[in-house]
N, C-alpha and C positions, 0 to 999 in steps of 0.2 A: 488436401485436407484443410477445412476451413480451422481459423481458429477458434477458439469459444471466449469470450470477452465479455467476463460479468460485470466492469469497472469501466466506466471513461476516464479518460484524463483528465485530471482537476476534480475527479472526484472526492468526496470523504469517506474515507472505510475503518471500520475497527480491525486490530487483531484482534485474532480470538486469541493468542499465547499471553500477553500481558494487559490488553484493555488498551491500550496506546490509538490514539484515533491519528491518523495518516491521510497525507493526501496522494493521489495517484499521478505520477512522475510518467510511465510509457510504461509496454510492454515489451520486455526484452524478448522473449520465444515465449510456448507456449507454455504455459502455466505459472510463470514468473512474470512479477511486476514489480517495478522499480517505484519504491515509495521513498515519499521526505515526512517528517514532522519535527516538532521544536521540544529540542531538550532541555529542560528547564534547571535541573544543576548545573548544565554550563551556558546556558541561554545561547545555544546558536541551533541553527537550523542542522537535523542530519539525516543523510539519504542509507537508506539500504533497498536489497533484493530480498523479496519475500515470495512464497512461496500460494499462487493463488486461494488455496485452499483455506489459510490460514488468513484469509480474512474475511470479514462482513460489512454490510451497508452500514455506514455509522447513522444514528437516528440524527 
């Protein structure tokens, strides 16, 4: 079963949960993607695993 890959890597995606625009780090399995963006209360960059669905093409 192919995977489905709405994001490339290095791409820019919003979440849809909080509006946070992200960039695209890989895909761990299917339907999980490993995103970074920059926090800015503490100014450093931070990654998490996010959940395909839960996010969009940033404009």
């Amino acid at each position: 079963m192919k995977m489905r890959r709405l994001f490339r890597k290095g791409e820019r995606v919003r979440s849809k949960i909080d509006g946070k625009v992200m960039e695209v780090l890989k895909y761990l399995k299917k339907n999980l993607v490993e995103v970074k963006w920059f926090d800015l209360e503490s100014k450093e960059v931070r990654t998490n695993k996010v959940k395909e669905d839960n996010l969009s093409k940033a404009a």
